[in-house]
Steps between C-alpha positions, in 0.01 A plus 500: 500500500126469578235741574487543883231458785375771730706430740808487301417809325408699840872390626697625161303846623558505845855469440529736240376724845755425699702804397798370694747505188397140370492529156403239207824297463490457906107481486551256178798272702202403795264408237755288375598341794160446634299481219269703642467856663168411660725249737752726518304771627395290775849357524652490882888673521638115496297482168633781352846482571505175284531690194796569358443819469410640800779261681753723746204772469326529810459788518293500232304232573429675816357836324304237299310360787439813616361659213283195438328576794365841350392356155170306427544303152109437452465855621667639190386232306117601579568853440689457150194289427238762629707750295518328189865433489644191349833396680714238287790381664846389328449136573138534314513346107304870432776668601653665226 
C-alpha cells in the first residue's frame, strides 16, 4: 500500500463511475492484476481480457470500453478538488 498519484487516484474514481455493475472485489481483482487502474483504464480489450477475472467476459469488457468513453478521470478529479473533496482509494496506506 502507498499513497497514490493523480493519475492513479483520478482512475480509482472514474471507475467507481462506471455504474456498469463492477463492484470492489471485481474493481479490486484489475488492480491486482495490473497493479494499476491508471493503465487499466487506458487498457485496450486484448489488455483487459488478461485478467483473470474478466476472462470468458466479453461482454463486459465491451460495456467497459464503452463507458470509458463517457468518463473523464482528471475531470472528476479537478472537480472533487475544486469542491473540496478528498478521494482515498482502497489501495491508498490512508485508507482505513
Amino acid at each position: 500500500m502507498k499513497y497514490v498519484a493523480d493519475e492513479e487516484l483520478a482512475a480509482w474514481m472514474a471507475f467507481a463511475q462506471l455504474g456498469i455493475g463492477w463492484g470492489t472485489k471485481l474493481i479490486l481483482s484489475i488492480y491486482e492484476h495490473t497493479g494499476s487502474l491508471a493503465f487499466a483504464w487506458e487498457a485496450n480489450s486484448a489488455q483487459l481480457r488478461l485478467v483473470p477475472i474478466l476472462r470468458g467476459l466479453d461482454h463486459q469488457v465491451n460495456k467497459f470500453l464503452e463507458r470509458r468513453r463517457e468518463i473523464n478521470p482528471e475531470r472528476l478529479l479537478q472537480v472533487a478538488t475544486q469542491k473540496g473533496v478528498s478521494a482515498i482509494p482502497l489501495c491508498d496506506q490512508r485508507y482505513p
